[in-house]
N, C-alpha and C positions, 0 to 999 in steps of 0.2 A: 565467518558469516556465510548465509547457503545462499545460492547465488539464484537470483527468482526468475523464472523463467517466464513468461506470459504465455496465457491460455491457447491453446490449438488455433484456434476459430477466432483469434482476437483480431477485430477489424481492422483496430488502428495499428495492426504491425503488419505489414504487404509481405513479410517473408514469410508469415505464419502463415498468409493467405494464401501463397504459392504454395506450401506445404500442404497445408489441406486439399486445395486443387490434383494434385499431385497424386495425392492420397484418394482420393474420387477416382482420378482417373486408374491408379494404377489397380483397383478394385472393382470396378467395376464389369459385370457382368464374368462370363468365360472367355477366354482367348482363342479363337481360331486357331488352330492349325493350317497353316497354308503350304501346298506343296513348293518343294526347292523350286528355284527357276532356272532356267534350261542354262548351260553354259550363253551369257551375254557377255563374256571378254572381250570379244570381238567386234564392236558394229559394223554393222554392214552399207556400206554405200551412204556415209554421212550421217545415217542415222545414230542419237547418242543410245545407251543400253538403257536407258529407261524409259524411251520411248519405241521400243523395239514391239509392234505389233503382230499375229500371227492370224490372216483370215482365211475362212472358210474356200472350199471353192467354188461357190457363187459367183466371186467377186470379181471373174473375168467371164460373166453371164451377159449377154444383155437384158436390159430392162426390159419386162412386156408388162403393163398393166393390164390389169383384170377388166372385161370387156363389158361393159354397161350394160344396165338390165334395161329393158326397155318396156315401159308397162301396158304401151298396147301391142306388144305381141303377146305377152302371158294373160291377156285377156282381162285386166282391172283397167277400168276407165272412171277415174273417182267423177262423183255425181255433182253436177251445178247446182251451187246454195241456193236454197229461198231468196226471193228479191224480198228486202226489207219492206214492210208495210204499215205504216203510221195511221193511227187514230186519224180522222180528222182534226181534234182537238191538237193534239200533239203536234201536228202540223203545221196549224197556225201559234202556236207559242214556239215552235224553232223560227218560223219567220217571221215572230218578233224581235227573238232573241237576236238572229243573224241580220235581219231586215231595218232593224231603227239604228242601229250604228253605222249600216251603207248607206241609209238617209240622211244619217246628220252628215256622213264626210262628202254626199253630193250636194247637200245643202250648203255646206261651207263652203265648199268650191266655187258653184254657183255665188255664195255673197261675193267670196273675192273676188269673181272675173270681170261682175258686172255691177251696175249703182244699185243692186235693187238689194230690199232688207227684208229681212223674215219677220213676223211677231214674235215677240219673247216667249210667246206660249206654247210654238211651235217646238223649242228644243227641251220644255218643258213636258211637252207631248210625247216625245220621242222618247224622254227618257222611263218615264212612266209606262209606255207600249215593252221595252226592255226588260224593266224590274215586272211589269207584270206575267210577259212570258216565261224568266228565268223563274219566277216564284211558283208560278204554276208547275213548269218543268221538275222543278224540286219536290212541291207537293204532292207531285203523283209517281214518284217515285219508287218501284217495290221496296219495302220492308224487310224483306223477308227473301233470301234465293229459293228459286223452284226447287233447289237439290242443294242441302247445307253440305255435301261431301263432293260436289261438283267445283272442283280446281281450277276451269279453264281450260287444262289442257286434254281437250277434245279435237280430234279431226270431224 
């Protein structure tokens, strides 16, 4: 009876699968030639032979770091941005937006320190002052960028 062997690559046997591993590796690409290494019989001063390093002679240099460029002697003095300048419109929907929620938490505070109560229509007002600037804020919102190739990263 001939005795069956299981296929190369057959998963469910780990010694096929070392085999083939094996086989990848042992194929793969060309082999380097690397030159002999120097006689390391010897270590030198505790050191074992495979970690025996050889450096340049720099490495009894001192350090000096490269001397900072400084850019107002080479005469570039980068230029102060545009101060930001809002619509008026636009100005009153951020201080909605940032404005009826500093309201309500001094409203609230104000109820809790003291007897006095607000109308209920008041944080109903506020809230409406809120959704109406964000809504606005969104609404006018460009569409469309000035520059569709314009990334952000601009100086």
């Amino acid at each position: 009876m001939p005795e069956t062997r299981p296929e190369p690559h057959d998963p469910s046997d780990p010694q096929s699968e070392d085999a083939a591993w094996r086989e990848i590796v042992a194929n793969f690409g060309e082999r380097v030639d690397l030159p002999p290494d120097e006689d390391l019989s010897e270590p030198s001063q505790g050191q074992s032979p495979e970690h025996s390093v050889v450096f340049g002679d720099d490495v009894d240099e001192a350090f000096e770091p490269e001397p900072v460029e400084d850019w107002a002697e080479e005469g570039f003095i980068p230029a102060l941005p545009d101060p930001v300048r809002l619509p008026l419109d636009r100005r009153i929907a951020w201080a909605a937006v940032l404005g009826a929620p500093a309201a309500a938490m001094v409203a609230a505070f104000f109820v809790q320190t003291s007897s006095a109560t607000l109308p209920s229509w008041a944080g109903l007002l506020l809230a409406l002052v809120f959704l109406g600037g964000f809504g606005y804020l969104v609404a006018t919102m460009p569409k469309e960028r000035e520059d569709p190739w314009d990334d952000g990263a601009r100086l």
